[in-house]
Structure formats: structure tokens, C-alpha cells
TINUKE-429217 format. One record per residue: residue number from 1; x, y, z of N, C-alpha, C in turn. Coordinates in steps of 0.2 Angstrom, whole numbers, plus 5000, padded with zeros to 4 digits. Layout:
N
NUM,X,Y,Z,X,Y,Z,X,Y,Z
...
***
This chain:
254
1,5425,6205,4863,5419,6206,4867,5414,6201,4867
2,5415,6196,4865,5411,6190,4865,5411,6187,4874
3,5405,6185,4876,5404,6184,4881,5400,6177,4880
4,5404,6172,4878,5398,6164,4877,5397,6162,4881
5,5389,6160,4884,5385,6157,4887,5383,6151,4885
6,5374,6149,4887,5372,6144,4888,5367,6141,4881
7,5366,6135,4881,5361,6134,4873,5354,6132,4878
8,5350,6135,4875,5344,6134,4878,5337,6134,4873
9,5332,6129,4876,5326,6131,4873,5327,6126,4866
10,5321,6127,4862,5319,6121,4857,5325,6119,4852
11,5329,6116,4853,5336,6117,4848,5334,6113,4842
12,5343,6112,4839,5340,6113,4832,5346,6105,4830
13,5348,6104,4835,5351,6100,4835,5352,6094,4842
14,5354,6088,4841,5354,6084,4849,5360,6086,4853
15,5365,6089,4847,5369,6089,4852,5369,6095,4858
16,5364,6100,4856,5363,6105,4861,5360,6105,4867
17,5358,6099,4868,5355,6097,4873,5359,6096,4879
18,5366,6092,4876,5373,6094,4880,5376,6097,4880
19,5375,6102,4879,5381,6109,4876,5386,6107,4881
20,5385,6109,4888,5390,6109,4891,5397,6104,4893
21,5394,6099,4891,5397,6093,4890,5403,6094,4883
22,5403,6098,4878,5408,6099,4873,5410,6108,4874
23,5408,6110,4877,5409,6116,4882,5413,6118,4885
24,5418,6116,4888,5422,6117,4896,5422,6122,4898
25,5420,6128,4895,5421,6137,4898,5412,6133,4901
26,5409,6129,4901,5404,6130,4907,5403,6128,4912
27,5411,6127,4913,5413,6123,4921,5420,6127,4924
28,5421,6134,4919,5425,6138,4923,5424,6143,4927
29,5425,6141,4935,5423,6144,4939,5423,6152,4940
30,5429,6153,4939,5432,6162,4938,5428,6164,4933
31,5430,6163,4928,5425,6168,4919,5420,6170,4921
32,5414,6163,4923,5407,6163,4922,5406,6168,4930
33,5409,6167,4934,5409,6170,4942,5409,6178,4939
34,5416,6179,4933,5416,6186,4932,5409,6189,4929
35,5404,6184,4923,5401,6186,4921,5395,6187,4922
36,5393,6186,4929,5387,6185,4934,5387,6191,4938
37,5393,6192,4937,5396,6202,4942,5394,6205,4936
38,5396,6205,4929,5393,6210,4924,5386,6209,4923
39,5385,6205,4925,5375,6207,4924,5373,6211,4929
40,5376,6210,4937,5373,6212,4941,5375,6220,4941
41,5379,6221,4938,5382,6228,4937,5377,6232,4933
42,5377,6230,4925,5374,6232,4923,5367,6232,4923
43,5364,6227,4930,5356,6228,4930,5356,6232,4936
44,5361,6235,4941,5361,6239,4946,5362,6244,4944
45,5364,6245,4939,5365,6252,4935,5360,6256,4932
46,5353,6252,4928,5348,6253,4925,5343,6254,4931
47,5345,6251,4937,5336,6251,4943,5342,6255,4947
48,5345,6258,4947,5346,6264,4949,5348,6263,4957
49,5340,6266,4962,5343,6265,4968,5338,6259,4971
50,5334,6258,4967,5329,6250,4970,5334,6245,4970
51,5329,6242,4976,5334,6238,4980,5332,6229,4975
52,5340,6226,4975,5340,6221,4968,5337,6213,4972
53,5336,6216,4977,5336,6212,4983,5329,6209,4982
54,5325,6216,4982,5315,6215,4980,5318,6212,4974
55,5318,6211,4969,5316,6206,4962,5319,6201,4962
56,5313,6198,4958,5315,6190,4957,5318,6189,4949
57,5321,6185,4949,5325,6183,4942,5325,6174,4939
58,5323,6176,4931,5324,6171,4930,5331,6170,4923
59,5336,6165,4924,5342,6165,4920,5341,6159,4914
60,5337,6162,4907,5335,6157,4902,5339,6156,4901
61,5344,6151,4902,5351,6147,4899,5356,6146,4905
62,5352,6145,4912,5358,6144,4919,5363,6139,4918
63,5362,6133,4914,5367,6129,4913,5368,6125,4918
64,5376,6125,4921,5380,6124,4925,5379,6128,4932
65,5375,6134,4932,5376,6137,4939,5378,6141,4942
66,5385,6142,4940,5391,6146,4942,5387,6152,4939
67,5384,6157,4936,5380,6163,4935,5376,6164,4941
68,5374,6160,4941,5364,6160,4944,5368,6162,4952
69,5371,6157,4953,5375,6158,4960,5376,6165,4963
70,5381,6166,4958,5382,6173,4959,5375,6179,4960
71,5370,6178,4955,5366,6183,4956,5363,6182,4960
72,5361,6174,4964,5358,6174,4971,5361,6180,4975
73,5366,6181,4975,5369,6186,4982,5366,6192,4981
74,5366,6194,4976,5360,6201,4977,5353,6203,4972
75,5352,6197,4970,5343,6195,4969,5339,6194,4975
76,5334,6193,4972,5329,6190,4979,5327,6183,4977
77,5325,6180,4973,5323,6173,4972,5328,6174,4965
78,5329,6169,4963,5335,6168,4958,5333,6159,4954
79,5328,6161,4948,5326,6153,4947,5333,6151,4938
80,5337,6145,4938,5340,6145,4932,5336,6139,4928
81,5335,6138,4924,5330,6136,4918,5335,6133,4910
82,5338,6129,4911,5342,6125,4903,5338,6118,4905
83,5340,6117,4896,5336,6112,4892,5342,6105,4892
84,5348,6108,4895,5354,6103,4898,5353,6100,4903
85,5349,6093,4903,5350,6091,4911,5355,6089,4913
86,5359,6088,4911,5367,6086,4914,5369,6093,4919
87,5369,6099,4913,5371,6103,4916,5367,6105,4924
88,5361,6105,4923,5355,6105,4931,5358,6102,4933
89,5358,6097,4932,5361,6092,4938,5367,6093,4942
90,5373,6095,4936,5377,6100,4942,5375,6105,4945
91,5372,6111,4943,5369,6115,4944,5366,6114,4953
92,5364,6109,4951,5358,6106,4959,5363,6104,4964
93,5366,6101,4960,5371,6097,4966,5378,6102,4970
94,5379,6108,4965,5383,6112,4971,5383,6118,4971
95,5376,6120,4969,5372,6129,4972,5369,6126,4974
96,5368,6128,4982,5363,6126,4987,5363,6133,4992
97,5357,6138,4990,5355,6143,4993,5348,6143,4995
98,5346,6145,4998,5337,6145,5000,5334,6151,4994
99,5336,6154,4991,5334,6158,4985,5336,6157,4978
100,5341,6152,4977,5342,6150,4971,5339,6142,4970
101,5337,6140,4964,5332,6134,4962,5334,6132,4953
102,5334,6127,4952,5336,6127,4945,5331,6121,4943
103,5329,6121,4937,5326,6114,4931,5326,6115,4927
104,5325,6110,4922,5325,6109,4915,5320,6110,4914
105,5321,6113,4906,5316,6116,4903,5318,6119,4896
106,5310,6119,4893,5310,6122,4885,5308,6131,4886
107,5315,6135,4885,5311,6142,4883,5308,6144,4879
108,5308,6140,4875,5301,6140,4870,5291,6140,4875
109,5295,6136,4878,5287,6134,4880,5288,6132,4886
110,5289,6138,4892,5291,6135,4899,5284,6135,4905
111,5284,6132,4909,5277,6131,4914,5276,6137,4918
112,5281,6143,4917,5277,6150,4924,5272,6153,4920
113,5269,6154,4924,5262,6158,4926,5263,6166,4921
114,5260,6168,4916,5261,6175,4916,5264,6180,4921
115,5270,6185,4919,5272,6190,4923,5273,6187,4930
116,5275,6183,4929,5280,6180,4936,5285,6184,4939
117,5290,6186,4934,5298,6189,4935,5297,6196,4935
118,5301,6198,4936,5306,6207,4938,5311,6207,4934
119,5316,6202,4932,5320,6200,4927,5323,6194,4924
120,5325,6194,4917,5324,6187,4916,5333,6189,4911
121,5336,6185,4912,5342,6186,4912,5343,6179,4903
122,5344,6183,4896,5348,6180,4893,5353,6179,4886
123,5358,6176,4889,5361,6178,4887,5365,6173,4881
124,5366,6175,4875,5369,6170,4868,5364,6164,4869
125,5358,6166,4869,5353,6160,4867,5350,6159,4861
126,5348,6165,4859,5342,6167,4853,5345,6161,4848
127,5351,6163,4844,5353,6161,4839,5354,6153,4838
128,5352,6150,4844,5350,6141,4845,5343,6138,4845
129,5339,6143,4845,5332,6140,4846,5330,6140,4838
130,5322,6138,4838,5319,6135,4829,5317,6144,4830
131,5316,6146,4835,5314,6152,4832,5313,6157,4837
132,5316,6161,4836,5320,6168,4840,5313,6173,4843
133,5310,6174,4837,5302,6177,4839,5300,6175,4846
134,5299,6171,4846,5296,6166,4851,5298,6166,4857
135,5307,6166,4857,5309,6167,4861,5307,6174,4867
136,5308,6178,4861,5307,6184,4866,5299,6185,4866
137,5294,6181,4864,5288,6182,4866,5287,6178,4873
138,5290,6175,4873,5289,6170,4880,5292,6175,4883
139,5298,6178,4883,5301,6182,4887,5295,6188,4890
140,5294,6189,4885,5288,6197,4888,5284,6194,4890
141,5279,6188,4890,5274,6184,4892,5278,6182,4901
142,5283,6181,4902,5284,6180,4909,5287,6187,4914
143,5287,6193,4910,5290,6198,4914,5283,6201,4916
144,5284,6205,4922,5278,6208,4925,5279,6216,4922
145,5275,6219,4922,5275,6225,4919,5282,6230,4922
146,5285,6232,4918,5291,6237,4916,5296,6231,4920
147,5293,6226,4918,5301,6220,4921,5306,6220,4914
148,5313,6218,4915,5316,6220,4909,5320,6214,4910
149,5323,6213,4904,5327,6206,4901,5332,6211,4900
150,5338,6208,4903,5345,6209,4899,5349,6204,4894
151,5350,6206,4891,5351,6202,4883,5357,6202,4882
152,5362,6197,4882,5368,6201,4878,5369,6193,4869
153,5371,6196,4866,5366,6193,4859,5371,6194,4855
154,5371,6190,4851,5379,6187,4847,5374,6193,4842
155,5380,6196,4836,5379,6199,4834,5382,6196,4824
156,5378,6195,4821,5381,6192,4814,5384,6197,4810
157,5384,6203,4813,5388,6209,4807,5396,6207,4808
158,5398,6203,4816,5405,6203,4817,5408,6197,4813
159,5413,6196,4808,5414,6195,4803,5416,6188,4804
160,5418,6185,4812,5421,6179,4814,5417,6176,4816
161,5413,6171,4813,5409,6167,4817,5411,6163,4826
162,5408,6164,4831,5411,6164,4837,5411,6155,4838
163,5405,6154,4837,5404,6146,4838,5410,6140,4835
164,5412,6143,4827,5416,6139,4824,5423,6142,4821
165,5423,6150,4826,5431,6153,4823,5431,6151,4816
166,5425,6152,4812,5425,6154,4804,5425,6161,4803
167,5427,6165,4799,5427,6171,4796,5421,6168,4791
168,5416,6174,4791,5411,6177,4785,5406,6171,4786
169,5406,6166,4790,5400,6161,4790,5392,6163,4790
170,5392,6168,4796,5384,6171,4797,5385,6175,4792
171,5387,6179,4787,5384,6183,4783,5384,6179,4776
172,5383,6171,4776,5381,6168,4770,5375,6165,4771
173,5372,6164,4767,5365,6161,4765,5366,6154,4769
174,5359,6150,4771,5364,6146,4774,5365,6140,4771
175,5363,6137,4765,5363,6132,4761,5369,6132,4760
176,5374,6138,4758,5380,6141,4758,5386,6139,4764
177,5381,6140,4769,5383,6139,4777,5385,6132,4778
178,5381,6128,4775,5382,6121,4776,5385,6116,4773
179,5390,6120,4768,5393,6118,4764,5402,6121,4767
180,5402,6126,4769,5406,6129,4771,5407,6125,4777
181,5404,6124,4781,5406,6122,4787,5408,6113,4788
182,5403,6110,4782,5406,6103,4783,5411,6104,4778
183,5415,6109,4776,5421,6108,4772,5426,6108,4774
184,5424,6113,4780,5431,6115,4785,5429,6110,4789
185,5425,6106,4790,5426,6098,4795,5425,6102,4802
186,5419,6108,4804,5419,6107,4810,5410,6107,4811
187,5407,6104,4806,5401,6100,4809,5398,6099,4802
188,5393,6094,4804,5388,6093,4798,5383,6098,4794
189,5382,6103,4797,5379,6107,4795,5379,6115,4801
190,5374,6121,4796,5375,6125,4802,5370,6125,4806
191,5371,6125,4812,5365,6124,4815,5360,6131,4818
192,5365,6135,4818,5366,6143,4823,5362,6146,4817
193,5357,6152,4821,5355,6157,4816,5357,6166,4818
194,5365,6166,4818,5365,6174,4821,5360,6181,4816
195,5359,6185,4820,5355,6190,4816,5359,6195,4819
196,5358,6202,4813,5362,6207,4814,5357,6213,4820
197,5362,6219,4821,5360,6223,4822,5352,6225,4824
198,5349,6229,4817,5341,6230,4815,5337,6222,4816
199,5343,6219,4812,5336,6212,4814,5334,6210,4819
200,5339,6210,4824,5337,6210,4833,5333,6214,4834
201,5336,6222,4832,5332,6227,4838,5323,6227,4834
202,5321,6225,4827,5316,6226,4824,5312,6218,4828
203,5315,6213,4829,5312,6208,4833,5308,6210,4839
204,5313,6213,4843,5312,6215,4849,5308,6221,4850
205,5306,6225,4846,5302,6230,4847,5295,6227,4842
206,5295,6223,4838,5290,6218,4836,5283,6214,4840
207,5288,6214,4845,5287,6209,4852,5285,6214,4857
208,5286,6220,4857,5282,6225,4862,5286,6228,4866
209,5292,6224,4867,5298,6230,4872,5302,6235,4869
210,5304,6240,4874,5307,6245,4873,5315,6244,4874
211,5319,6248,4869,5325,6242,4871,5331,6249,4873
212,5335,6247,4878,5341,6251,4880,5348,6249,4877
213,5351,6250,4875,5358,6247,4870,5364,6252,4877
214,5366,6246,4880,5371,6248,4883,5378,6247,4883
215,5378,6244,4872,5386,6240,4873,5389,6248,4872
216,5386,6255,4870,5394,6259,4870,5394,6263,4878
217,5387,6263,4880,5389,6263,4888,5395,6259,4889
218,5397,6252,4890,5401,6247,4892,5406,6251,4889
219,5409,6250,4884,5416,6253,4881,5417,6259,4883
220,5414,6265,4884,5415,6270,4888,5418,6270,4894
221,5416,6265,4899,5415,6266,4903,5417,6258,4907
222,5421,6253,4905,5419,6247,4906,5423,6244,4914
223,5428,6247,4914,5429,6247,4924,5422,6247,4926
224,5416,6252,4925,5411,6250,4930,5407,6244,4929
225,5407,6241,4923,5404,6236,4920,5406,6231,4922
226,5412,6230,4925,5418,6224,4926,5420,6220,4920
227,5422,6226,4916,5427,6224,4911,5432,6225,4911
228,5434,6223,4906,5445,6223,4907,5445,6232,4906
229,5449,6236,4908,5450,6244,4906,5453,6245,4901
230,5457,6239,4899,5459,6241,4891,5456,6242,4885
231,5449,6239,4886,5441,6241,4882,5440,6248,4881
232,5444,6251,4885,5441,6260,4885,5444,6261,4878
233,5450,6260,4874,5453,6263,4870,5449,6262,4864
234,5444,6258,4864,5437,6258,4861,5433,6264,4859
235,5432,6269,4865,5429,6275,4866,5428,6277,4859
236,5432,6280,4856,5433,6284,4849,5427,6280,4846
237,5425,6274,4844,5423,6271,4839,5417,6267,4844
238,5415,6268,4850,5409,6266,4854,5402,6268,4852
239,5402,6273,4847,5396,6274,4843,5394,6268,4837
240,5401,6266,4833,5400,6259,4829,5400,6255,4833
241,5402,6252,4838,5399,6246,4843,5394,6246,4843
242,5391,6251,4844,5382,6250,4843,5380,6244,4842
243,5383,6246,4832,5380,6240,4830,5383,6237,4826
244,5392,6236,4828,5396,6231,4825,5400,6226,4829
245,5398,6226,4838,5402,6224,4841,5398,6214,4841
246,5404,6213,4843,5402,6205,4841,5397,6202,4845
247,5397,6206,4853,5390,6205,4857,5387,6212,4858
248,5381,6210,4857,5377,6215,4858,5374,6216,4867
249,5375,6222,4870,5371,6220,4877,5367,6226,4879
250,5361,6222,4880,5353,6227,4879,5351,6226,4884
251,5346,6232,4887,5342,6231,4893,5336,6231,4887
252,5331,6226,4887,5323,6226,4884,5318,6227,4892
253,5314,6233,4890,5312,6235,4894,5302,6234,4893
254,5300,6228,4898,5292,6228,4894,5288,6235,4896
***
């Protein structure tokens, strides 16, 4: 149930600045096309019968594109925002709509105006930046009142680290992490900080939003989500995804 996205915001490493560049799923047109119908699912699923057309959106981690794109079709202004200039540059160079707009940028510390957005769309970024808090205080500081983030957010209770297919890495200390990781030779150190469960949602209610957890909605029901249907067989145990699936996807509600 992992759904890897974009690295965005004040990183922690140089090489983040390229993600896309040692990334290839950020140049696969299908996936990321399919993942850009799942947000729009699940955020027309939560605004019910308002029309998706009135709000504007920002996507903290657009990357390469292929998402933002898609959600131009049925947002109204559509802005994508990575600290990849490589990836903008593609981004710029082959979405070209009158409502969709992309630039680099720190989500740490971005130039809109308070309460700008209706929605800010992101996804597998937290665990990249110096500091997660902040993330989502910038986030509430740009959403105008009862605007909501959708969040879907790597999860550290799931026992496979996604980034380096290690088993048991985010549930070690990280002094621990850094020895582990440069032993198995897939980097110098660890850079990523996933948080579990409670540590998300206590962040995130820290910060002032009110949070919706829609990962055992999705398993119940994930045809409407545009998930594969073989996720339904999940059902039974969609109360533990709550809070042990390897992505977490929330609606944070300001």
C-alpha cells in the first residue's frame, strides 16, 4: 500500500534535491497519472457535493508533474511547488495548462501569503525534511479556514523500510540506523525520519488540525478510491491499518 512520491522542502541531504533524478517512478507516466485520480477521489469524496472546480490547490512535493496535471482537470488553480529544480523544469516544459503553474521551493519556508489554498496536497514528504513540525505548520499557515491537506505518510510501525527495502530500519535508534544502513552498502547514512501512527496524529493535532484517517475507508472500499480490488480482502483487518499500514492517508482538516 505504499504509494512513493516526491522529496520536498529543507532536506537533509544534497542528494534530495535531485530525488528525481535517482527515482525513475518519477517519470512514470501511468502510476503517477493513476495517483493523481486517487487524490482526486478521495478529496471528492470528503467535499462531497462542492464543486472541486471552485478550489485552488497546492501539491507540496509536484516534482516532475504528471500528478499536478492530472489534478488540473478538476481543480480550479492547481500550483506544484519541489525543491527539485530539475524535476520543475520538466514539469514546466510538458504541463502546459492555463490553471496549472509549478516553482521551486522550500516547504519549510514558502512565499504565499497566509490562507492562500483550499487544498494542499502531500504526499511522502514529512519524513525528508530537518523538521516535520514545521512542515505541517506551514501547511495550516497556507490553508484558508476549514481548507484541508491530504496527507498520505509513510508509516514506521511497517516493518520494511520503503526507501531502502531494509526490514526493521525505522524502528532502530538512528545512531543504530547509520550503521545498519552503511553495512548493507545502500547509503552513508540514514537520512529519512519515519514516525509512527500516534506520532503523526499527535503532531498533527499539535499544529491545530483536525485529522480524518481514511486508510480503512480505502480498504473497505478501495474500487472507489481507485485501488486495485484485491485490497478488499483486507476488510477483516482494516481496523489495524489504521494504524499499521505502510501508508497512512488522512484528510487534516484546519
Amino acid at each position: 500500500m505504499l504509494e512513493y512520491d516526491s522529496i520536498m522542502g529543507k532536506v537533509l541531504h544534497k542528494d534530495e534535491t535531485e530525488f528525481a533524478a535517482t527515482w525513475p517512478e518519477m517519470y512514470n507516466k501511468k502510476s503517477r497519472e493513476q495517483k493523481g485520480l486517487r487524490i482526486i477521489a478521495t478529496l471528492a469524496n470528503y467535499f462531497k457535493t462542492e464543486k472541486l472546480k471552485d478550489l485552488n490547490l497546492l501539491d507540496m512535493g509536484g516534482s516532475t508533474g504528471i500528478i499536478d496535471n492530472v489534478l488540473a482537470t478538476k481543480f480550479g488553480d492547481v500550483m506544484g511547488v519541489d525543491i527539485d529544480k530539475t524535476a520543475i523544469n520538466f514539469a514546466q516544459k510538458h504541463f502546459k495548462r492555463k490553471n496549472l503553474t509549478f516553482k521551486t521551493g522550500d516547504a519549510l519556508n514558502l512565499s504565499f501569503k497566509d490562507k492562500s489554498f483550499d487544498v494542499v496536497v502531500c504526499t511522502h514528504v514529512y519524513e525528508h525534511v530537518i523538521n516535520a513540525e514545521k512542515l505541517f505548520s506551514e501547511i495550516y499557515r497556507l490553508l484558508k479556514p476549514r481548507g484541508v491537506c491530504y496527507l498520505a505518510a509513510i508509516n514506521s510501525w511497517w516493518p520494511i523500510e520503503p526507501h531502502y527495502d531494509l526490514p526493521f530500519l525505522a524502528w532502530l535508534p538512528k545512531s543504530l540506523g547509520h550503521v545498519y544502513i552503511r553495512i548493507t552498502g545502500k547509503a552513508q547514512k540514514y537520512y529519512e525520519t519515519p514516525l509512527n501512527y500516534w506520532q503523526l496524529r499527535r503532531m498533527v493535532y499539535d499544529v491545530g488540525f483536525r485529522m480524518y484517517d481514511n486508510t480503512a475507508k480505502i480498504i473497505k472500499d478501495p474500487v472507489k478510491y481507485g485501488y486495485p480490488k484485491s485490497w478488499k480482502w483486507l476488510s477483516p483487518i482494516a481496523g489495524l491499518a489504521t494504524y499499521l499500514s505502510p501508508t497512512l492517508f488522512w484528510i487534516l482538516e484546519k
